[in-house]
C-alpha positions as CSV (number, residue, x, y, z in Angstrom):
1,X,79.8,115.3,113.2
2,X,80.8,118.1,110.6
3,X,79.2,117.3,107.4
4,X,79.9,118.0,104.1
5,X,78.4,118.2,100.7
6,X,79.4,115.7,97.9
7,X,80.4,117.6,94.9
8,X,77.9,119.6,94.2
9,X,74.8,117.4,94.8
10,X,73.6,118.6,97.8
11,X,73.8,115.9,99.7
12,X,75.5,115.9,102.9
13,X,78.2,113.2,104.1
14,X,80.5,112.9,106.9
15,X,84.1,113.2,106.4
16,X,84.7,109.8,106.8
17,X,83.4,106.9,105.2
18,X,82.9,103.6,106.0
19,X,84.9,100.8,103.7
20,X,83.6,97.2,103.5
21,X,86.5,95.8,101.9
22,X,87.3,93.2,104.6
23,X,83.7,92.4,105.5
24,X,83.8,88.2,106.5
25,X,86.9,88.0,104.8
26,X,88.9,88.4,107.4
27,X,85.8,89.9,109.9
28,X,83.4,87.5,110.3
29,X,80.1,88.6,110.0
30,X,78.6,89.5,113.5
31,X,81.4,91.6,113.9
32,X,81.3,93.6,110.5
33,X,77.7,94.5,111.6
34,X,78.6,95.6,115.1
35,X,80.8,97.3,113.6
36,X,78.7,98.7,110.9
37,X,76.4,100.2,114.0
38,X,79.2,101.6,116.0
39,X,79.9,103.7,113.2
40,X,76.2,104.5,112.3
41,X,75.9,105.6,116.1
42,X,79.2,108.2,115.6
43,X,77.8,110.0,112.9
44,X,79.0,108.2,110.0
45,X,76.4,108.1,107.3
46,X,78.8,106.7,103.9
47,X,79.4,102.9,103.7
48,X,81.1,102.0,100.8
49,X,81.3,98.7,99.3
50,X,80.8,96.8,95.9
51,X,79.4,94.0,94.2
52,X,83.0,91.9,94.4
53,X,83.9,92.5,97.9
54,X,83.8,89.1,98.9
55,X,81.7,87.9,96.5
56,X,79.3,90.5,97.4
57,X,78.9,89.8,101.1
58,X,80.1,93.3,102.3
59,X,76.5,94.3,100.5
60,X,74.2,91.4,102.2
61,X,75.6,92.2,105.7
62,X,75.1,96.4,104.9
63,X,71.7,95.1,104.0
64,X,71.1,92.9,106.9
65,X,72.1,95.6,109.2
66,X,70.3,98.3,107.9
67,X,67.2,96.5,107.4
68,X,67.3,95.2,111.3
69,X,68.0,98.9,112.0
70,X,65.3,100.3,110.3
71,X,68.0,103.1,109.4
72,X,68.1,102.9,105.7
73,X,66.9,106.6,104.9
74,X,69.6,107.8,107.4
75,X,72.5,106.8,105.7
76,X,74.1,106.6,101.9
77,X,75.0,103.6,99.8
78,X,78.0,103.1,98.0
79,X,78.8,100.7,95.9
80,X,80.4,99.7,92.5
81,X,80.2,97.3,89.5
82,X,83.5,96.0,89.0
83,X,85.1,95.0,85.2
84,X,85.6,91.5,86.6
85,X,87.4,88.4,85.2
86,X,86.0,85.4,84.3
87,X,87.3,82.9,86.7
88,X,89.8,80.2,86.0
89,X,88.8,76.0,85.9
90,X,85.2,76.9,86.1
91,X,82.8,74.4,83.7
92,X,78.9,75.2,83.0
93,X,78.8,72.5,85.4
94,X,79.9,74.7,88.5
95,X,78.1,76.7,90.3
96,X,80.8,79.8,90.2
97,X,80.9,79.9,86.9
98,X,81.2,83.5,85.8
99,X,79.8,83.8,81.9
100,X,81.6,86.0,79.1
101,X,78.4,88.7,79.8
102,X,78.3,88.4,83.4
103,X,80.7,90.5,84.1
104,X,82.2,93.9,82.7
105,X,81.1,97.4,81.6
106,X,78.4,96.4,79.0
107,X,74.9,97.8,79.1
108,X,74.0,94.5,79.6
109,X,76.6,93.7,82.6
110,X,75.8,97.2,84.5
111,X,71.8,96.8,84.0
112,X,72.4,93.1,85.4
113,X,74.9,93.8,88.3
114,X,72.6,96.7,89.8
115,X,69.4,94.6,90.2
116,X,71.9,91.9,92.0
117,X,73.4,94.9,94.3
118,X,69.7,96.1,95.2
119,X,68.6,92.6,95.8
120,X,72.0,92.2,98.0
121,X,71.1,95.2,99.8
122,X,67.7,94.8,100.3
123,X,66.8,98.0,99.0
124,X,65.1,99.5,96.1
125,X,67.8,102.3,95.7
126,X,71.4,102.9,95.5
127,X,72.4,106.4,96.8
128,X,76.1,106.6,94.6
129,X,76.7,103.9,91.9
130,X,80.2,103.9,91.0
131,X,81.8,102.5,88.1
132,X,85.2,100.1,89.5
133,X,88.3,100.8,88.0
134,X,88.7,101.8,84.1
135,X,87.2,100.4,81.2
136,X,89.6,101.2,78.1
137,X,87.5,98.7,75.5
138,X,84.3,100.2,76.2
139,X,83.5,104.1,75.6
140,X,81.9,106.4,78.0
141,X,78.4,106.6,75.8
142,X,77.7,103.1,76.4
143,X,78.8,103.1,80.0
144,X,77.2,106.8,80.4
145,X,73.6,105.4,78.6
146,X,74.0,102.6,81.0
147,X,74.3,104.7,84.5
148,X,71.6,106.9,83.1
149,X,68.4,104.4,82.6
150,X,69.3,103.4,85.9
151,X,69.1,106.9,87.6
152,X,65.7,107.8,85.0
153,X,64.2,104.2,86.3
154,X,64.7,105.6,90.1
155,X,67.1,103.0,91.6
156,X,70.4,104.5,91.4
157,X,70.7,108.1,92.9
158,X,73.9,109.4,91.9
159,X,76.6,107.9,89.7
160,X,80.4,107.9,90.2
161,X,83.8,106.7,89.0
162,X,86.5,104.8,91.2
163,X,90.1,104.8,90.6
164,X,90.0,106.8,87.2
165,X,92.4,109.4,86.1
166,X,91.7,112.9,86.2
167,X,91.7,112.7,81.8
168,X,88.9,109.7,82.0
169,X,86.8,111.8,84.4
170,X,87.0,114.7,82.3
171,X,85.9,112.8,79.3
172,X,83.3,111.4,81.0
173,X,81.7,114.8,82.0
174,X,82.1,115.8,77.9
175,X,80.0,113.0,77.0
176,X,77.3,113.8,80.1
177,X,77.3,117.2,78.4
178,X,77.3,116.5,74.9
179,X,74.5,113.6,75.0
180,X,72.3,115.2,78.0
181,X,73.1,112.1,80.2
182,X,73.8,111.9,83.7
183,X,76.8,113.1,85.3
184,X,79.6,111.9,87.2
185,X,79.4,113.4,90.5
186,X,82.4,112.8,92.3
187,X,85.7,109.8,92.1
188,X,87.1,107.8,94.5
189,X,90.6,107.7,94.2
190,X,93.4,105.6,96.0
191,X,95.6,108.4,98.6
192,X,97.6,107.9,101.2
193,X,100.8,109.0,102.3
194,X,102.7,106.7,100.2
195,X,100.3,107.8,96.7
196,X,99.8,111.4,96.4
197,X,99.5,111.2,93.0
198,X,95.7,112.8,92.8
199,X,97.0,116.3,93.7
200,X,98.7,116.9,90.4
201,X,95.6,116.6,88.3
202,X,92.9,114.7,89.6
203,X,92.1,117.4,92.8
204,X,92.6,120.7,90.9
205,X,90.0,118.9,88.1
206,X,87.4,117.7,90.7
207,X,87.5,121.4,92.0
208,X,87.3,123.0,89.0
209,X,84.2,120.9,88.0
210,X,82.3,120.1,91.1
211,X,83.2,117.2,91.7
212,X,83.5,115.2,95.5
Protein backbone atom coordinates (compact mmCIF):
# COMPACT_ATOMS: atom_id res chain seq x y z
CA UNK A 1 0.00 0.00 0.00
CA UNK A 2 1.39 3.53 -0.97
CA UNK A 3 0.74 5.88 1.79
CA UNK A 4 0.41 9.26 2.09
CA UNK A 5 0.53 12.14 4.51
CA UNK A 6 -2.75 14.04 5.52
CA UNK A 7 -2.20 17.64 5.01
CA UNK A 8 0.61 18.46 6.66
CA UNK A 9 0.26 16.47 9.92
CA UNK A 10 2.48 13.83 9.50
CA UNK A 11 0.49 11.19 9.66
CA UNK A 12 0.34 8.72 7.07
CA UNK A 13 -2.96 7.29 5.37
CA UNK A 14 -3.71 5.08 2.53
CA UNK A 15 -5.26 6.50 -0.48
CA UNK A 16 -8.38 5.02 0.14
CA UNK A 17 -10.60 5.25 2.88
CA UNK A 18 -12.98 3.23 4.28
CA UNK A 19 -16.86 4.86 4.49
CA UNK A 20 -19.40 3.48 7.00
CA UNK A 21 -22.23 5.11 5.63
CA UNK A 22 -24.33 1.91 4.99
CA UNK A 23 -23.14 0.01 8.05
CA UNK A 24 -26.59 -2.32 9.14
CA UNK A 25 -28.58 -0.17 7.18
CA UNK A 26 -28.56 -1.87 4.42
CA UNK A 27 -25.27 -4.37 5.66
CA UNK A 28 -26.18 -6.09 8.46
CA UNK A 29 -23.72 -6.10 11.00
CA UNK A 30 -21.56 -9.36 10.70
CA UNK A 31 -21.00 -8.45 7.37
CA UNK A 32 -19.92 -4.62 7.90
CA UNK A 33 -17.20 -6.13 10.21
CA UNK A 34 -15.99 -8.72 7.79
CA UNK A 35 -15.87 -6.35 5.84
CA UNK A 36 -14.24 -3.85 8.04
CA UNK A 37 -11.23 -6.62 8.34
CA UNK A 38 -10.87 -7.38 4.67
CA UNK A 39 -10.01 -3.91 4.36
CA UNK A 40 -7.81 -3.70 7.49
CA UNK A 41 -5.86 -6.84 5.98
CA UNK A 42 -5.30 -4.72 2.30
CA UNK A 43 -3.71 -2.00 3.87
CA UNK A 44 -6.38 0.34 4.43
CA UNK A 45 -5.89 2.18 7.69
CA UNK A 46 -8.88 5.35 7.35
CA UNK A 47 -12.43 4.32 8.37
CA UNK A 48 -14.63 7.11 8.24
CA UNK A 49 -17.84 7.31 9.85
CA UNK A 50 -20.03 9.67 12.20
CA UNK A 51 -22.15 9.93 15.02
CA UNK A 52 -25.56 9.87 12.78
CA UNK A 53 -24.71 7.05 10.45
CA UNK A 54 -27.42 4.99 11.48
CA UNK A 55 -27.92 6.31 14.60
CA UNK A 56 -24.43 5.79 15.35
CA UNK A 57 -24.09 2.09 14.65
CA UNK A 58 -21.30 2.54 11.91
CA UNK A 59 -19.19 3.66 15.21
CA UNK A 60 -20.22 0.64 17.72
CA UNK A 61 -19.47 -1.99 14.97
CA UNK A 62 -15.78 0.11 14.07
CA UNK A 63 -15.49 -0.28 17.78
CA UNK A 64 -16.52 -3.89 18.17
CA UNK A 65 -14.16 -4.83 15.45
CA UNK A 66 -11.27 -3.09 16.44
CA UNK A 67 -11.51 -3.94 19.94
CA UNK A 68 -11.82 -7.92 19.02
CA UNK A 69 -8.86 -7.11 16.80
CA UNK A 70 -6.74 -5.74 19.11
CA UNK A 71 -5.83 -3.30 16.03
CA UNK A 72 -6.84 0.04 17.34
CA UNK A 73 -3.17 1.79 17.23
CA UNK A 74 -2.89 0.53 13.57
CA UNK A 75 -5.46 2.38 12.13
CA UNK A 76 -7.20 6.10 12.08
CA UNK A 77 -10.65 7.15 13.18
CA UNK A 78 -12.82 9.34 11.47
CA UNK A 79 -15.69 10.56 12.47
CA UNK A 80 -18.08 13.72 12.67
CA UNK A 81 -20.58 15.53 14.79
CA UNK A 82 -23.39 16.34 12.63
CA UNK A 83 -25.82 19.79 12.97
CA UNK A 84 -28.76 17.42 13.34
CA UNK A 85 -32.52 18.00 13.47
CA UNK A 86 -34.70 17.49 16.16
CA UNK A 87 -36.89 14.71 15.11
CA UNK A 88 -40.55 15.06 14.26
CA UNK A 89 -43.66 13.41 16.76
CA UNK A 90 -41.23 12.71 19.46
CA UNK A 91 -42.71 13.58 23.25
CA UNK A 92 -40.39 13.61 26.49
CA UNK A 93 -42.16 10.43 26.87
CA UNK A 94 -40.09 8.63 23.91
CA UNK A 95 -37.17 7.25 24.11
CA UNK A 96 -35.82 9.04 20.70
CA UNK A 97 -36.49 12.11 21.64
CA UNK A 98 -33.74 14.43 20.41
CA UNK A 99 -33.62 17.77 22.84
CA UNK A 100 -33.16 21.51 21.50
CA UNK A 101 -29.27 21.06 23.00
CA UNK A 102 -28.70 17.62 21.86
CA UNK A 103 -27.88 18.23 18.77
CA UNK A 104 -25.92 21.03 16.71
CA UNK A 105 -22.67 22.98 16.69
CA UNK A 106 -22.81 24.44 20.32
CA UNK A 107 -19.97 24.06 22.80
CA UNK A 108 -22.22 22.25 24.64
CA UNK A 109 -23.50 19.79 21.68
CA UNK A 110 -19.68 19.10 20.30
CA UNK A 111 -18.27 18.59 24.11
CA UNK A 112 -21.50 16.12 24.49
CA UNK A 113 -21.39 14.30 21.10
CA UNK A 114 -17.52 13.39 21.43
CA UNK A 115 -17.77 11.54 24.84
CA UNK A 116 -20.84 9.62 23.08
CA UNK A 117 -18.57 8.80 19.79
CA UNK A 118 -15.58 7.60 22.23
CA UNK A 119 -17.97 5.63 24.34
CA UNK A 120 -19.41 4.26 20.76
CA UNK A 121 -16.01 3.46 19.80
CA UNK A 122 -14.72 2.07 22.64
CA UNK A 123 -11.83 4.18 22.66
CA UNK A 124 -10.26 6.97 24.58
CA UNK A 125 -9.28 8.90 21.31
CA UNK A 126 -10.49 10.08 18.08
CA UNK A 127 -7.64 10.28 15.41
CA UNK A 128 -9.71 13.18 12.97
CA UNK A 129 -12.82 14.88 14.42
CA UNK A 130 -14.71 16.47 11.74
CA UNK A 131 -17.26 18.95 11.89
CA UNK A 132 -20.55 17.65 9.45
CA UNK A 133 -21.74 19.97 7.00
CA UNK A 134 -21.90 23.94 7.65
CA UNK A 135 -22.98 25.69 10.55
CA UNK A 136 -24.09 29.39 9.27
CA UNK A 137 -25.80 30.38 12.92
CA UNK A 138 -22.85 29.65 14.78
CA UNK A 139 -19.30 31.35 14.24
CA UNK A 140 -16.06 29.60 13.89
CA UNK A 141 -14.72 30.90 17.59
CA UNK A 142 -17.27 28.92 19.28
CA UNK A 143 -16.99 25.90 17.08
CA UNK A 144 -12.99 26.45 16.95
CA UNK A 145 -12.90 26.89 21.14
CA UNK A 146 -14.98 23.74 21.00
CA UNK A 147 -12.61 21.32 18.77
CA UNK A 148 -9.75 22.84 20.73
CA UNK A 149 -10.45 21.74 24.62
CA UNK A 150 -11.06 18.48 23.07
CA UNK A 151 -7.65 18.12 21.31
CA UNK A 152 -5.81 20.03 24.83
CA UNK A 153 -7.95 17.26 26.96
CA UNK A 154 -6.17 14.41 24.67
CA UNK A 155 -9.16 12.74 23.15
CA UNK A 156 -9.50 14.13 19.79
CA UNK A 157 -6.18 14.07 17.61
CA UNK A 158 -6.81 16.16 14.76
CA UNK A 159 -9.85 18.18 13.78
CA UNK A 160 -11.51 18.60 10.36
CA UNK A 161 -14.40 20.01 8.27
CA UNK A 162 -16.77 17.94 5.94
CA UNK A 163 -18.63 19.34 3.05
CA UNK A 164 -17.53 23.09 3.63
CA UNK A 165 -16.66 25.48 0.91
CA UNK A 166 -13.30 26.53 0.14
CA UNK A 167 -14.39 30.46 1.78
CA UNK A 168 -15.63 28.63 5.26
CA UNK A 169 -12.34 26.69 5.40
CA UNK A 170 -10.37 29.64 4.91
CA UNK A 171 -12.19 31.48 7.60
CA UNK A 172 -11.79 28.87 9.80
CA UNK A 173 -7.83 28.79 9.50
CA UNK A 174 -8.07 32.93 10.16
CA UNK A 175 -9.66 32.34 13.36
CA UNK A 176 -7.08 29.16 14.29
CA UNK A 177 -4.52 31.87 13.63
CA UNK A 178 -5.84 34.90 15.08
CA UNK A 179 -7.01 33.15 18.60
CA UNK A 180 -4.03 30.48 18.81
CA UNK A 181 -6.56 27.52 18.54
CA UNK A 182 -6.33 24.51 16.73
CA UNK A 183 -6.37 24.04 13.12
CA UNK A 184 -8.31 22.52 10.62
CA UNK A 185 -6.18 19.97 9.00
CA UNK A 186 -7.78 18.79 6.05
CA UNK A 187 -11.88 18.67 4.44
CA UNK A 188 -13.84 16.15 3.11
CA UNK A 189 -15.56 17.11 0.29
CA UNK A 190 -18.31 15.44 -1.96
CA UNK A 191 -16.36 14.48 -5.82
CA UNK A 192 -17.16 12.36 -8.23
CA UNK A 193 -17.48 12.46 -11.85
CA UNK A 194 -20.78 14.04 -11.79
CA UNK A 195 -19.45 17.04 -8.90
CA UNK A 196 -16.20 18.48 -9.73
CA UNK A 197 -16.98 21.48 -8.28
CA UNK A 198 -13.82 21.29 -5.56
CA UNK A 199 -11.27 21.99 -8.31
CA UNK A 200 -12.29 25.56 -8.83
CA UNK A 201 -11.52 26.74 -5.33
CA UNK A 202 -11.61 24.24 -2.74
CA UNK A 203 -8.22 22.10 -4.15
CA UNK A 204 -6.02 25.02 -5.18
CA UNK A 205 -6.93 26.44 -1.35
CA UNK A 206 -6.26 23.04 0.47
CA UNK A 207 -2.82 23.21 -1.48
CA UNK A 208 -1.96 26.45 -0.92
CA UNK A 209 -2.58 25.92 2.96
CA UNK A 210 -1.69 22.35 3.79
CA UNK A 211 -4.51 21.07 3.91
CA UNK A 212 -5.55 16.92 3.08
Amino acid sequence: MDYRLLGRTGIKVSPFAMGTDNFLDPTPADESARLLRMAMDAGINLFDTGDIYADGAGEKIIGKTLKESGLRHQVLIATKVDHGKRRPGFTLDDPGYVGPNEHGHSRVNIIAACEGSLKRLQTDYIDLYQIHRPSPHIPWDELLYSLDTLVRQGKVRYIGTSTHPAWAVMNSIMVSEMKGLARIVCEQPPYNLLDRRIENELLPMCREHGLG
